[in-house]
Each structure stands twice: as C-alpha cells, then as structure tokens.
N, C-alpha and C positions, 0 to 999 in steps of 0.2 A: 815325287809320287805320294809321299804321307800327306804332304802340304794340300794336296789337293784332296784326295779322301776327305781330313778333319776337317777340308774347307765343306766339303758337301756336306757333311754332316752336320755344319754350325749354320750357313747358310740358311737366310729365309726364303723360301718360296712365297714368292710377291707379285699379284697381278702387277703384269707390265703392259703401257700400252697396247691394248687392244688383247692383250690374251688373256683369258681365261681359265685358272691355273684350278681345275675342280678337284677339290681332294680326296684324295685315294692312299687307302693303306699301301696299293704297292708303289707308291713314291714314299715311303717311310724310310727314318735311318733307319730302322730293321731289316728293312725289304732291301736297303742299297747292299747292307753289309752282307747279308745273306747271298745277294745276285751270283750265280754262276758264271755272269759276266765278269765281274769284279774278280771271282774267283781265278779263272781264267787266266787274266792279267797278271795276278800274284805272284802264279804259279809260272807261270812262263817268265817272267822278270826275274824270279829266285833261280828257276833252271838255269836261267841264261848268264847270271852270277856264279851261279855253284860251278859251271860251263868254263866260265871266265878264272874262277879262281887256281885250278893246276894252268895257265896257261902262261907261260914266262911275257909279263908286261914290263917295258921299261922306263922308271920313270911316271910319275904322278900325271902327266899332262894326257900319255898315254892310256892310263888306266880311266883318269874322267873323262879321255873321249870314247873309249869302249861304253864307260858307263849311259853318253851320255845317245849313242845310239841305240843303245838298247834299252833305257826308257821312252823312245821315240818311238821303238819295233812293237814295244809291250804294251805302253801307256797311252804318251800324250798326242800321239796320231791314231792308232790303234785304239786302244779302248777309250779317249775319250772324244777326239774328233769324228771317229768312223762309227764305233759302238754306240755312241750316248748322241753325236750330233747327226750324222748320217740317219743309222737305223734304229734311232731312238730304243737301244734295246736294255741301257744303265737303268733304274730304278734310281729315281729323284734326282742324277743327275741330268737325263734328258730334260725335266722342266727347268731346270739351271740355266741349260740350252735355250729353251727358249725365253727367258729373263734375258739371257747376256746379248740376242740380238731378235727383234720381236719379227724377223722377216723367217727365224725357222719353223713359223706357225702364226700367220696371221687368220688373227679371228678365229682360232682353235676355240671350241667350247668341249672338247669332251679329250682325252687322251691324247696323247704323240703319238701314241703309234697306233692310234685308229681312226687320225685325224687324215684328209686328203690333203695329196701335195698341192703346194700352193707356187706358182710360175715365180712369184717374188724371191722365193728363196734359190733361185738358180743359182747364182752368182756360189752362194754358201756349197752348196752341193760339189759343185765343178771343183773347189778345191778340197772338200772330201774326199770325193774320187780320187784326184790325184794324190792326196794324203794314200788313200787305201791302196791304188792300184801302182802308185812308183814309189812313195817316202818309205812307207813301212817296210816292202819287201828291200829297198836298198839299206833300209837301217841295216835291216837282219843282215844282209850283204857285207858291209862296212864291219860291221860288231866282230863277222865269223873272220873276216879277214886281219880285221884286227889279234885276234887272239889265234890266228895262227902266222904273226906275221909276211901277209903277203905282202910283196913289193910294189904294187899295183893300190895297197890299201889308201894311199893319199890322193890317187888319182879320183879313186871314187867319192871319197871325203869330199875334194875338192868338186864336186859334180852334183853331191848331194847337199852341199850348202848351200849352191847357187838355185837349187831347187827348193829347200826350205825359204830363201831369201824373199824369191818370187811367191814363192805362197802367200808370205805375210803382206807382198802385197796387195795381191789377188782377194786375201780375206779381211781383210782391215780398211785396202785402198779406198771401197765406192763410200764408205760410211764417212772417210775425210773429206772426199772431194766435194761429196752433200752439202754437209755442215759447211766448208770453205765457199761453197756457192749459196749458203741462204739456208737451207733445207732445215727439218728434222731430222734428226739421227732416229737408228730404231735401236742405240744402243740404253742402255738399262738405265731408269733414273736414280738405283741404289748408288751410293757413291763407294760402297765397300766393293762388288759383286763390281762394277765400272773398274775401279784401282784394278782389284785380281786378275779378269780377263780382258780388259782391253786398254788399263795404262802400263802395268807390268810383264804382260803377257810378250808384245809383240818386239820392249825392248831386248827380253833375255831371247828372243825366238829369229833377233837381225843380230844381236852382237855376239852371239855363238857360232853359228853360220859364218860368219865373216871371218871372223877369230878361224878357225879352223881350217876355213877357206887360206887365208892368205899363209897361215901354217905349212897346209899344202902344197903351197907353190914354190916357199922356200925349203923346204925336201925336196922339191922337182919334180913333184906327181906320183916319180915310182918309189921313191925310198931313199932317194938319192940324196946329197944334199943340197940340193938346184943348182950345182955347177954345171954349165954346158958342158957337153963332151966334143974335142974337135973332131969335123969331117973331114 
C-alpha cells in the first residue's frame, strides 16, 4: 500500500495516447494526500490491523494471508481499482488510470470524472464491478474468517483466488491477445508506469491466487488437512 501512494506521488502525469491530461490542482500530490478517499482506505486498513492484532494467528503464512486480504478489502480492489479506476473519485491517481490504459478515457479533454463514458472501456469496467461487487466484499469475508478462525476459511480462500485469477485475465487479457495479433496496445508508453502496473502487477496478482489457491486444497477447503475422510 505505501509502495503505491509514493508511487502516485513520484509519478509523472503524461499525455498518453489520445488523452489529454489538463492540469488541475485537484490532481496535485496535496490534493491526493489530503482526499478523504485515501483517508478512508488508511483508516479501514489500520482498523482492520488493530482488528487483526488481539486475534490468535498461527504462524507467519497465516498472518500474510490475513494481511493480504485485507489490503485487497481496503486498497488494491477497493480504493484503487473501484475508487480511482471505476469512479474516478482518487485525486491524481485517477489520471494514473488513465495513463496506465488509454481505453479509461478515450479523447477525454477535460476531467475523469466529468468526462462521458466511453463504450471502449467496457471490458475495464466489467472487471471493476466484479472487483466492487464479489472481490472486495469476499476479502472482507476471508480476513473476518481468518481472524476468527473459521473452518470454512480455506474454502473461501480457495474461491476467492480463482476469482482474482480470472480477473487478471479478464483485465490484462484483451491488451495481449491485440498486441499477439498485430494491434496497438493502449497500454502506457512510460516504461516505469508500464513495469509497475502492467509487468509487475499481474505477476504478484496470479502467483498469490494460486499460491493460496493450491494452499487451500491441501487443508481440504475446511481446515482439514486434505485427508479424505472414509464413507
């Protein structure tokens, strides 16, 4: 979560293909740090820490997968996929947004969020949504269960990484199969701002998911240790 803040803050805001990125104090790093959005996020992610800390964890693998749904719940679906990408409501990191893939605002001349929707960005959106309407509320799911050990918590683990799995490919996929057929990508010509969200992004975003995934399976879904039980 820090890594990304100081990235927002270091980050240039850069006409990208076709978008025009008209400057505004409220895309300032004052304006991001100040956002009651940001604020939001902090504070829910620290709650959900302080939450997490009287809660008997066992084991480090344990505690980084608490941690790591519940920056999923607070952050990186939440406040930055659905707040900043969705409803463009982040200060300066919405225009990040549309740097990092030029279909969340094509031919925008004036703000994100008083630009009209544009039919090209579907694809992006459909897995917003699902971020908003199934990831996040199951993080929160996973995290509460985690920290009060329910026996059930692997099953969901397991449920919920093959749904982060499919995201990445749902939001990454059309942009490879383009480029593998010929195309222009609409992703960012910055080579830094390209590395951060779309060569390092999608690796930690499959080998966590899977990682956890197959975790799950060997506990047995409920808690168990995947031993069959005989009929």
């Amino acid at each position: 979560m820090l890594l990304t803040i100081i990235s927002v803050i270091l980050l240039p805001l850069t006409e990208e293909k076709g978008i025009i990125l008209q400057p505004s104090d409220d895309d300032s790093v004052g304006s991001f740090l100040r956002s009651p959005v940001l604020s939001l996020c902090v504070a829910l992610c620290g709650g959900g820490l302080w939450w997490m800390k009287g809660k008997v964890v066992i084991g480090n693998t344990e505690r980084m997968a608490m941690i790591w749904h519940l920056t999923n719940a607070t952050w990186w679906s939440f406040g930055c996929d659905s707040l900043s990408g969705l409803f463009h409501l982040t200060p300066r990191m919405r225009k990040l947004y549309l740097i990092l893939d030029s279909k969340h605002g094509v031919n925008f001349s004036d703000q994100a969020r008083r630009a009209a929707w544009n039919p090209e960005r579907a694809t992006l959106d459909s897995v917003y949504w699902a971020e908003t309407t199934v990831h996040v509320p199951l993080s929160w799911l996973a995290f509460y269960m985690y920290g009060t050990r329910h026996p059930s918590r692997y099953l969901v683990e397991a449920f919920l990484g093959g749904v982060q799995f499919v995201g990445c490919f749902g939001y990454y996929g059309p942009e490879v199969l383009a480029y593998l057929h010929g195309f222009e990508t609409s992703w960012p010509a910055n080579r830094v701002i390209w590395w951060l969200g779309v060569g390092c992004v999608p690796l930690v975003w499959c080998a966590l998911p899977i990682a956890l995934t197959v975790r799950a399976v060997l506990k047995g879904g409920g808690g168990g240790r995947g031993k069959r039980k005989k009929l």
